[in-house]
C-alpha positions as CSV (number, residue, x, y, z in Angstrom):
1,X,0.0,0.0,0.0
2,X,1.1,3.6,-0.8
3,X,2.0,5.2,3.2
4,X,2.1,8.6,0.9
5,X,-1.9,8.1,0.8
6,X,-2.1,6.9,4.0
7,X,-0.2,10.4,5.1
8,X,-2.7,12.7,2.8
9,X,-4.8,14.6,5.7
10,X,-7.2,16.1,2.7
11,X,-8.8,13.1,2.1
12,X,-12.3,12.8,3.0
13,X,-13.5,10.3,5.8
14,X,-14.8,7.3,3.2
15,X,-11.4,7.2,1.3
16,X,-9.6,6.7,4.9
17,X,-11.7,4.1,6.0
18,X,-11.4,2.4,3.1
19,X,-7.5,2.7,3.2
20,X,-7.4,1.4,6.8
21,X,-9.6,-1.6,6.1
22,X,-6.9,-2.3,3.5
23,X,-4.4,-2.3,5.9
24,X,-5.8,-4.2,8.1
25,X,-6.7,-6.8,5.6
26,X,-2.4,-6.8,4.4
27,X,-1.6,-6.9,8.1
28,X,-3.5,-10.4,8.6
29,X,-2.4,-11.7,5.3
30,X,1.0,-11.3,6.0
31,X,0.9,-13.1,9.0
32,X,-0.9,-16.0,7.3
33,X,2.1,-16.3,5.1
34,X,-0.2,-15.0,2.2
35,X,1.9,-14.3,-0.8
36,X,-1.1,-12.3,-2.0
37,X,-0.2,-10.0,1.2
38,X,1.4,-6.7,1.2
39,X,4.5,-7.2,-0.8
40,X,7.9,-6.4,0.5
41,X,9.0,-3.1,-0.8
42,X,11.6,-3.6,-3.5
43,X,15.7,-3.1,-3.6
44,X,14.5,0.8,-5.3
45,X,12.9,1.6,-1.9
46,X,15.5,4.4,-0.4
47,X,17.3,4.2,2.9
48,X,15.3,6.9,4.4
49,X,12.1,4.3,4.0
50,X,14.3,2.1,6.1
51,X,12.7,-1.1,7.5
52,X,9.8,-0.7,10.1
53,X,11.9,-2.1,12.4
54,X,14.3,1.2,12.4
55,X,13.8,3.1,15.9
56,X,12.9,0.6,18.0
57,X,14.7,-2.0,20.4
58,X,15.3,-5.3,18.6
59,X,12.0,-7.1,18.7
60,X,14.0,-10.6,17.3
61,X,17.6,-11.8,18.9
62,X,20.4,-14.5,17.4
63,X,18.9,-17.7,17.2
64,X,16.6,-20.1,15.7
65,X,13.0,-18.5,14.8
66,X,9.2,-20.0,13.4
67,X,7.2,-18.8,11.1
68,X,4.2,-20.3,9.5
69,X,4.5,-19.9,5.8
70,X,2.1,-21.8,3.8
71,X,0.3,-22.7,6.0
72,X,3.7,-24.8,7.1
73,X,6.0,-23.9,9.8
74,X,9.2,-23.1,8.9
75,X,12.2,-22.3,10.9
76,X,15.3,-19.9,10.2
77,X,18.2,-18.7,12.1
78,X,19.3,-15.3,12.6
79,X,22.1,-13.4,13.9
80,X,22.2,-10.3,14.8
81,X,25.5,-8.2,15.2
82,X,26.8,-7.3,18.9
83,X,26.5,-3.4,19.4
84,X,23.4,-3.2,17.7
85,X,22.1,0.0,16.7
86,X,18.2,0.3,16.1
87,X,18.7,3.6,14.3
88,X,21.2,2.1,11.7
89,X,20.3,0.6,8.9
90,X,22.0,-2.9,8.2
91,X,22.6,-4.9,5.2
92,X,20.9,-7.9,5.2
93,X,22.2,-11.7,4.0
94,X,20.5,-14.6,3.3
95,X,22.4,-17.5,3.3
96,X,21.0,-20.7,2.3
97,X,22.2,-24.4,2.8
98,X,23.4,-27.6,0.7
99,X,21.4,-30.5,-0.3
100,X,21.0,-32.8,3.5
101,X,22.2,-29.6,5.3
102,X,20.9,-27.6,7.5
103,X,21.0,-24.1,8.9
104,X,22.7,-23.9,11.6
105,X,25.4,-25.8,8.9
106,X,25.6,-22.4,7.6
107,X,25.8,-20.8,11.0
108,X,28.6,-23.4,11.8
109,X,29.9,-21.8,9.0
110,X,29.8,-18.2,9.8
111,X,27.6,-18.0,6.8
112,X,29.7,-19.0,4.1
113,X,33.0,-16.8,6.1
114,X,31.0,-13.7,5.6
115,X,29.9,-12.7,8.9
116,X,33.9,-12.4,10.0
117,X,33.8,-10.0,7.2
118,X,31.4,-7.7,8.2
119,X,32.2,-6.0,11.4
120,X,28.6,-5.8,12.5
121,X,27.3,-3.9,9.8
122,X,25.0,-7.0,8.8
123,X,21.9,-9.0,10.1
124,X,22.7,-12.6,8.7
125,X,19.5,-15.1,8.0
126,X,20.3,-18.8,7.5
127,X,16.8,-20.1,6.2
128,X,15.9,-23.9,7.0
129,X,14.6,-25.9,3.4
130,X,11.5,-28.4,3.6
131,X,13.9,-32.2,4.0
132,X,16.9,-30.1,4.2
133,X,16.4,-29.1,0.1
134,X,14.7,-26.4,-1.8
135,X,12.6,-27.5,-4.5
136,X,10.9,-24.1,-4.1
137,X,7.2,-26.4,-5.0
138,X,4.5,-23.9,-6.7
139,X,6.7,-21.5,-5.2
140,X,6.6,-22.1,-1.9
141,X,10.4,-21.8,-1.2
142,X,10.4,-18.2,-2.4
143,X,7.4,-17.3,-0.5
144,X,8.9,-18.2,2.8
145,X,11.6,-15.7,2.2
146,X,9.4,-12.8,1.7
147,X,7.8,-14.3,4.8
148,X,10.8,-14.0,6.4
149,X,11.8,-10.6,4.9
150,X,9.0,-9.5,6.0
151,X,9.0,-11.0,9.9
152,X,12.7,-9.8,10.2
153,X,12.6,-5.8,8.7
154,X,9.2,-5.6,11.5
155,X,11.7,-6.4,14.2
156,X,15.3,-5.1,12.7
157,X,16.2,-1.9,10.9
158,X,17.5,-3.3,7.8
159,X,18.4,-1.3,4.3
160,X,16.1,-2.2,2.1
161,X,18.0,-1.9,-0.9
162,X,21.0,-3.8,0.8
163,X,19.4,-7.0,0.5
164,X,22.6,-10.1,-0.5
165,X,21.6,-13.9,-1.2
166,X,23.9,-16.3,-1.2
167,X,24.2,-20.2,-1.2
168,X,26.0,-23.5,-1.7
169,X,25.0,-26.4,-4.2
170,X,21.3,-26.9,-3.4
171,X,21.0,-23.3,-1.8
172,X,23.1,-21.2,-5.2
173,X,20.1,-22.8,-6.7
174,X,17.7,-21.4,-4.2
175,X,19.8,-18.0,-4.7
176,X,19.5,-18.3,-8.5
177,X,15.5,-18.9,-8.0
178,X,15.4,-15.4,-5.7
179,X,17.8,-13.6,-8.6
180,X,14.9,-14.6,-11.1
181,X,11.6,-14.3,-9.1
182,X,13.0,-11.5,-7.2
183,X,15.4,-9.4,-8.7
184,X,13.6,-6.0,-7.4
185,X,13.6,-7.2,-3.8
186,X,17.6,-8.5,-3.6
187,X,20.2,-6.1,-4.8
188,X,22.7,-9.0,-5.7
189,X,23.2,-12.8,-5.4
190,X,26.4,-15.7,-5.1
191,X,25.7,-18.9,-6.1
192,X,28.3,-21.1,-5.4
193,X,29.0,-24.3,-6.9
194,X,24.9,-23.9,-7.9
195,X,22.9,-25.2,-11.0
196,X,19.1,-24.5,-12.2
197,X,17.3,-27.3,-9.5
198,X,14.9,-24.4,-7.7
199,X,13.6,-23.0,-11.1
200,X,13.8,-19.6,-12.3
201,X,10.4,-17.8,-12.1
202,X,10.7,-14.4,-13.8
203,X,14.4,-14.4,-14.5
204,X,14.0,-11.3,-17.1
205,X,14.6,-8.5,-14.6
206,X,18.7,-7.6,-13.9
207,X,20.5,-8.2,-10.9
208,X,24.2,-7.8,-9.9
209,X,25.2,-11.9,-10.0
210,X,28.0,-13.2,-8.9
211,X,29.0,-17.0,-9.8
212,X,31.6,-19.4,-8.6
213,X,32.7,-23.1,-9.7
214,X,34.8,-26.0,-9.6
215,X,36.4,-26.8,-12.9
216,X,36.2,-30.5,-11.9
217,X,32.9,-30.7,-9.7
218,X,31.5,-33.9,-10.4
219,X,28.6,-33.3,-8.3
220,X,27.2,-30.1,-10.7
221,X,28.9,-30.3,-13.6
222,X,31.0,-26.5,-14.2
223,X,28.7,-26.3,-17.2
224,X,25.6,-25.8,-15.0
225,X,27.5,-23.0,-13.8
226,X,28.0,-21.4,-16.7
227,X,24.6,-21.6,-17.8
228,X,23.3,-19.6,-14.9
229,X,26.1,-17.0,-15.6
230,X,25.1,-16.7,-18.7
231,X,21.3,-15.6,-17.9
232,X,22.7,-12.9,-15.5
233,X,25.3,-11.8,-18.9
234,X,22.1,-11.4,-21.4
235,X,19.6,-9.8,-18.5
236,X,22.4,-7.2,-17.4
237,X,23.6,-7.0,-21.2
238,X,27.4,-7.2,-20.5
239,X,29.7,-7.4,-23.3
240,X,30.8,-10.6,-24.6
241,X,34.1,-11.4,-23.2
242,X,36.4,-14.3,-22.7
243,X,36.0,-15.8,-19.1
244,X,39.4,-17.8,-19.0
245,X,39.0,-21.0,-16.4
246,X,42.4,-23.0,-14.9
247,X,43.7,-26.0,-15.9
248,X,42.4,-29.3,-14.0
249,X,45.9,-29.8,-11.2
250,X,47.2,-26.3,-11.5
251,X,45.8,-25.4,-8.2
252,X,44.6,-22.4,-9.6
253,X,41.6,-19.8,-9.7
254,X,40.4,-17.2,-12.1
255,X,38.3,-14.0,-11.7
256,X,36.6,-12.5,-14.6
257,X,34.3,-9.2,-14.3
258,X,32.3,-8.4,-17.2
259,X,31.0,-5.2,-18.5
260,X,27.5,-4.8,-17.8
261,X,24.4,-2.0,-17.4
262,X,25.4,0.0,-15.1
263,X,24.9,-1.1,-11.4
264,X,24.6,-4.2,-12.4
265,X,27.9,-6.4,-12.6
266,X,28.2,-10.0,-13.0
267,X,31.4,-11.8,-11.7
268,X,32.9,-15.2,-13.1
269,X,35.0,-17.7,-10.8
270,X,36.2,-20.6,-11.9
271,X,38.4,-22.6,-9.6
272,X,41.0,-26.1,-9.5
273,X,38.5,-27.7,-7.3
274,X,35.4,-29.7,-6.7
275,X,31.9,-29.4,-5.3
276,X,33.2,-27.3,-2.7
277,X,32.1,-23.8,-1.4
278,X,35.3,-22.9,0.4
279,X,37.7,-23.2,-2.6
280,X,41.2,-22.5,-2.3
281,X,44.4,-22.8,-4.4
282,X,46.3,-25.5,-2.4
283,X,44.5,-27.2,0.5
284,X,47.1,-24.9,2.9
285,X,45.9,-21.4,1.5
286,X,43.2,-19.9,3.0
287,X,39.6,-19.9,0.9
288,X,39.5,-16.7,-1.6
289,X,35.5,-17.1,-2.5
290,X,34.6,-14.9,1.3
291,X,36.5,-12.4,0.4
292,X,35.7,-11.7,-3.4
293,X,32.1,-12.3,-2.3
294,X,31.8,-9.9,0.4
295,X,33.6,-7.2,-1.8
296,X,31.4,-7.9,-4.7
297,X,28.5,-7.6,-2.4
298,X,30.0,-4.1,-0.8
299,X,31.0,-2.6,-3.8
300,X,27.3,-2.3,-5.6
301,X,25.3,1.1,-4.8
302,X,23.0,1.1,-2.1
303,X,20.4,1.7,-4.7
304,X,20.5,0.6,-8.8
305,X,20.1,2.8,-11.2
306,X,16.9,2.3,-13.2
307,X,16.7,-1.7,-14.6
308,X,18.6,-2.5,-17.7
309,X,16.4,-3.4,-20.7
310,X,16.2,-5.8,-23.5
């Protein structure tokens, strides 16, 4: 719903009532999990919109949370940064698991080595999948993110137009789903080591995308990889470009950033390993995909500049 009309004090006494009944009506479709509910405002909404949880004291802490989305309780896992500050606005990750993992996996994990990285500028989300997967059925996987969106922002003051997704196997899929079915809600996505397994509702709307994979992952072929990058290259309309990938043995990895609509990059890694999210040039060097991630997901604006088109 527009707050603008909400704010109008010249309207006459019918039109309020009328715009408070809708409300109302949202409200209780949201907390039914209804994706027909009051949408979450997109990744254009500006800062000074912030989340409606902005102002207040935290009304969610770290740990594990339930919602009922679907008419199905789910569960997620949040983590929110010592020192706090209710007036700030923080980015906001969503991490999702493998295929037989879990979410506190990811927490276990410090969220795919991103939450070191972050310095408490972040609220981190590890959602839980129905049978530790996301097969995102009629949609249902997408819809308990916005359920979740929507449960956290009430509670936290989040940037709305600093939204990040990222995942491993199973979960880059359920990244790559969000990039397509909900490019104007996230400002970027990282699949790792993901394929198309969740779908791709939508996919025609540009996102910053950023893609890394094992030159010999047996699990999801590098080729499944590339496919997905190579949706992101025609939606952002980068430049064709060689994307040069390392030699099976050579311990190596490669970095290739493509020329793209403004505000909307798209990132290429190809590494000398397997179905793996930590990747790493020798098995004594520390991971690289953390780091490039959490740049890539720092360096885009705050806001995009108006969607690329075909």
């Amino acid at each position: 719903m527009d707050r603008a009309v909400v704010r109008r004090r010249t309207l006459v006494a019918v039109v309020v009532l009328v715009v408070l009944g809708l409300v109302a009506a949202g409200v209780a479709g949201a907390l039914r999990g209804d994706p027909d509910a009051e949408t979450v405002p997109g990744v254009d909404a500006r800062v000074d919109d912030a989340s409606a949880g902005c102002g207040t004291p935290a009304g969610l802490t770290t740990g594990e949370h339930a919602l009922v989305s679907g008419g199905v309780e789910r569960t997620y896992r949040l983590d929110v940064p010592a020192g706090y500050d209710p007036d700030e606005p923080h980015r906001l990750v969503l991490a999702f698991h493998w295929w037989t993992g879990t979410s506190q996996d990811v927490v276990d994990r410090l969220f795919y080595g991103l939450q070191p990285l972050a310095d408490g500028s972040t609220v981190f989300v590890a959602p839980q999948g129905v049978d530790d997967a996301w097969a995102d059925a009629d949609g249902s996987d997408v819809t308990f993110v916005d359920d979740v969106l929507r449960e956290v922002e009430a509670a936290l003051c989040v940037d709305p137009t600093q939204r990040f997704a990222v995942g491993f196997s199973y979960g880059g899929s359920m990244s790559h789903a969000l990039a397509c079915a909900r490019a104007d809600v996230f400002r970027a996505v990282a699949v790792l080591n993901g394929a198309e397994i969740s779908g791709c509702e939508g996919g025609t709307e540009p996102i910053a995308y950023l893609g890394s994979h094992g030159v010999v992952d047996d699990v999801l072929p590098i080729e499944r990889g590339r496919a997905l990058r190579d949706r992101a290259l025609r939606t952002n309309r980068c430049e064709p470009q060689e994307a040069p990938e390392p030699a099976p043995g050579s311990g190596e990895h490669t970095v290739t950033r493509y020329t793209c609509a403004e505000g909307y990059p798209v990132v290429w890694i190809a590494s000398d390993s397997g179905h793996e999210w930590d990747a790493r040039g020798t098995s004594r060097e520390p991971t690289f995909v953390p780091g490039t991630v959490w740049d890539f997901f720092t360096s885009v604006p705050p806001a995009p500049v108006p969607a690329a088109t075909s």
